[in-house]
Structures are given as structure tokens and as C-alpha cells.
C-alpha positions in Angstrom: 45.5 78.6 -102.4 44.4 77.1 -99.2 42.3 79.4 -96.4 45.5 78.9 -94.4 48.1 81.0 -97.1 45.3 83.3 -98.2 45.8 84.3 -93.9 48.6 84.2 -94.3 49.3 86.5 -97.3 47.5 89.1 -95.1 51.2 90.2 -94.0 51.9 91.5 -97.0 51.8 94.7 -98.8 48.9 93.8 -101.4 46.2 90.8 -101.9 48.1 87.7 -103.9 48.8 87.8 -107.4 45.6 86.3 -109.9 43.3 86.4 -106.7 39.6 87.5 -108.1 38.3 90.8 -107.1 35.7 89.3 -104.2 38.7 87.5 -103.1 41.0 90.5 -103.1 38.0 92.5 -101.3 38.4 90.3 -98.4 42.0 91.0 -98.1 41.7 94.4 -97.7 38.8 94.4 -95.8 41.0 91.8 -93.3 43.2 94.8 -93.8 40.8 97.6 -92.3 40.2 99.4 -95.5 36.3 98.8 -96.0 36.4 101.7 -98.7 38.6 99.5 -101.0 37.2 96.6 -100.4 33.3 97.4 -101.3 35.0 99.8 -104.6 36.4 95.7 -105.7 32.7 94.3 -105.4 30.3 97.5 -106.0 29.7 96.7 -110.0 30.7 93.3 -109.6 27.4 91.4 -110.9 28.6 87.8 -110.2 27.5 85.7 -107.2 30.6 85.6 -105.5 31.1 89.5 -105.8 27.5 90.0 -104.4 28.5 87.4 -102.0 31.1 89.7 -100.3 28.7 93.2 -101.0 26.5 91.7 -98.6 28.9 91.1 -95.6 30.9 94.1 -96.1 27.4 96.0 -96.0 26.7 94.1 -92.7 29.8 94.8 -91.2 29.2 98.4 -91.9 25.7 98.3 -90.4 23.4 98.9 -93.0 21.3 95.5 -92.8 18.9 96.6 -95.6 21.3 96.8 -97.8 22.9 93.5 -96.9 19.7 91.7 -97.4 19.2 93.0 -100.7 22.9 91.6 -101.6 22.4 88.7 -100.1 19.1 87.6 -101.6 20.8 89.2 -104.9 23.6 86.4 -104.5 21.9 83.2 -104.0 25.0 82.4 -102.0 24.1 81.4 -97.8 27.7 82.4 -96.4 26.0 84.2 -93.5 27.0 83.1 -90.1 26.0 84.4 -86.4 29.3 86.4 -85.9 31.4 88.8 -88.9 34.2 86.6 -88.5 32.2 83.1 -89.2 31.4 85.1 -92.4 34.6 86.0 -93.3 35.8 82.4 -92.9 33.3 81.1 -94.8 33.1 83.4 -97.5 37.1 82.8 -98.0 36.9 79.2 -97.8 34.1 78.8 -100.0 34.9 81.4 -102.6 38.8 80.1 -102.4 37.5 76.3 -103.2 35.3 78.2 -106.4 38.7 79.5 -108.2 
């Protein structure tokens, strides 16, 4: 699935079919629902899924916490703006699966 459909699918009722739970996270946080999102991620112990704890934990605010998920997940998807993130964390966990 390209960046483009995954976007896309963001119309519909539920994240796509066989997406992997950081992915699916993004969806609903795209959605609004932070709360399901970071339930998807919280015991996730992979890199991507620590990935996507970090930025959901910026986005709510709670930098501290976001630092410790991001040093936790050896990933660097942080960019200057939420969105940039989002982008980037789609793209590059999407080119992962």
C-alpha cells in the first residue's frame, strides 16, 4: 500500500485489512481518536510501535514522555510540524511492511 491509498482509506469506517497495529494507530489517530490510537501502540515493544508512541505523546503535549519513546525507538521520524511526522512516519513505516 502506497502513502497515497493508506490517505485514502481514511474515508472509511475502519484502518485497511492486514495493516500492523502502528499503522493502524495512525489511522485512527488521522481519525481524531488519540485514545485508540496510543491503546494500539502502548505495549507494543517494537521500533515502529515506539515510533508512533512517541508522536502521538507529542501531539498530546507531554514532551517528556515523547522523548523517552523516541530515544526508546531508535527511529528519527521527527519533523518540525505534527503533520511532517505523520507523513513521515506513514511513509516510512508503510515501505517497512
Amino acid at each position: 500500500m502506497t502513502a497515497s491509498e493508506f490517505k485514502e482509506s481514511l474515508q472509511g469506517e475502519a484502518p485497511p485489512e492486514g495493516c500492523a497495529p502502528a499503522v493502524a494507530a495512525l489511522w485512527w489517530d488521522a481519525r481524531g481518536d488519540w485514545d485508540k490510537a496510543h491503546k494500539l501502540v502502548d505495549d507494543l515493544e517494537s521500533t515502529e510501535g515506539m515510533a508512533v508512541h512517541a508522536y502521538l505523546h507529542r501531539k498530546e503535549g507531554v514532551e517528556w514522555n515523547s522523548e523517552f519513546w523516541y530515544r526508546r525507538s531508535g527511529k528519527q521520524y521527527c519533523r518540525p510540524t505534527l503533520e511532517e511526522e505523520w507523513d513521515a512516519l506513514v511513509e516510512g513505516l508503510l515501505k517497512e511492511a
